[in-house]
N, C-alpha and C positions, 0 to 999 in steps of 0.2 A: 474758277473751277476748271479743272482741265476739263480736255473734250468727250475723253472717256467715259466720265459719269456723266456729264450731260445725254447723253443718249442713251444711258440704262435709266436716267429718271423720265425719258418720254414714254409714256405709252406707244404702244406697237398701233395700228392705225388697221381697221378690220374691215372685211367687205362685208356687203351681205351675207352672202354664202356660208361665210364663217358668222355670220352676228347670229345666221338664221339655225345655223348646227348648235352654235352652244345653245340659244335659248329652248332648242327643241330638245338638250343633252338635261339644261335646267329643268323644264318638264316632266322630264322623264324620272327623273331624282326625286322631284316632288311629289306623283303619282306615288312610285317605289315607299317613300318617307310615309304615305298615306296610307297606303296598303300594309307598311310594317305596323302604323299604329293602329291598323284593325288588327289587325293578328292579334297584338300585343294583348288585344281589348278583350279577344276571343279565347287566347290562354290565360286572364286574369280569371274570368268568368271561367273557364275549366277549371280553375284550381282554387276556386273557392267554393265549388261542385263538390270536388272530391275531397276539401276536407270536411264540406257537409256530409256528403257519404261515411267519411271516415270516425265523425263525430256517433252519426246515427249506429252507426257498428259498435264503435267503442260500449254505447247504450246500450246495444243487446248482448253484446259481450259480459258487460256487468250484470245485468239480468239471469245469463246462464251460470255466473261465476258463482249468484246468489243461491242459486236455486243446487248448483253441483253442494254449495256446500253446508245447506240446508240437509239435501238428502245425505250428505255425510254423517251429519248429526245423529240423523233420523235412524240410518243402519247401525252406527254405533251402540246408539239409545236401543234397539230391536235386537243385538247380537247379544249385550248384558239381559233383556226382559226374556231372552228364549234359553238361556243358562240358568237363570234363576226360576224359570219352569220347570227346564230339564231337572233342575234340583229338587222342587217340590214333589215333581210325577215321584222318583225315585223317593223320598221320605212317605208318597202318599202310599206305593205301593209295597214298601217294607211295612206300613200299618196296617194294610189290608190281609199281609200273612200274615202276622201276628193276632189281629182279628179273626181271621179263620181256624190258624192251630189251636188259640184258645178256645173258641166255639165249639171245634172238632175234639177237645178236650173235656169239657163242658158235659157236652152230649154224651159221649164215652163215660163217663164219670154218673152223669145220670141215669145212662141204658143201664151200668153196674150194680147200680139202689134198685133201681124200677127192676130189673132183671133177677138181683140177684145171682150169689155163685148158685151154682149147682154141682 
């Protein structure tokens, strides 16, 4: 082998100073590595929070939707039942003239016998 690649296949040769920097660089990566997978642990646990949340909402959301369209019905069902009131008043109180004029006819009719012309 020429000489060239023998010296890129030796290891570089370290002193303390440098053995004691990387391992203290390793450490620090490791700590760092550590603390990323609490984070990590901390945002899973947040986002299984908020689709709880999201879930619980969704629940009362269908709740309101039930109940909006419930009362939809309901005014529907009450706008037909107050038309077809308004229709009867109106039938009851065209019977009640006609009950009267003929009563008031009646009676006129009667005072006329009982009375007599003169």
């Amino acid at each position: 082998e020429p000489e060239g690649q023998k010296m890129q296949l030796q290891a570089p040769l370290l002193d303390d100073g440098q053995v004691s920097f990387a391992m203290q660089s390793v450490m620090e990566r490791n700590e760092e590595m550590r603390q990323l997978e609490t984070d990590l642990g901390e945002l899973h646990t947040l986002f299984k929070d908020v689709a709880t949340l999201a879930s619980m909402q969704q629940e009362n959301l269908d709740t309101i939707e039930g109940a909006v369209t419930e009362a939809n019905v309901r005014v529907v069902g009450g706008v037909s039942e107050l038309l077809k009131a308004k229709k009867h008043q109106r039938r009851a109180r065209k019977r009640m003239c006609c009950l009267i004029a003929t009563g008031a006819c009646v009676v006129t009719i009667l005072a006329y016998w009982i009375i007599g012309p003169r």
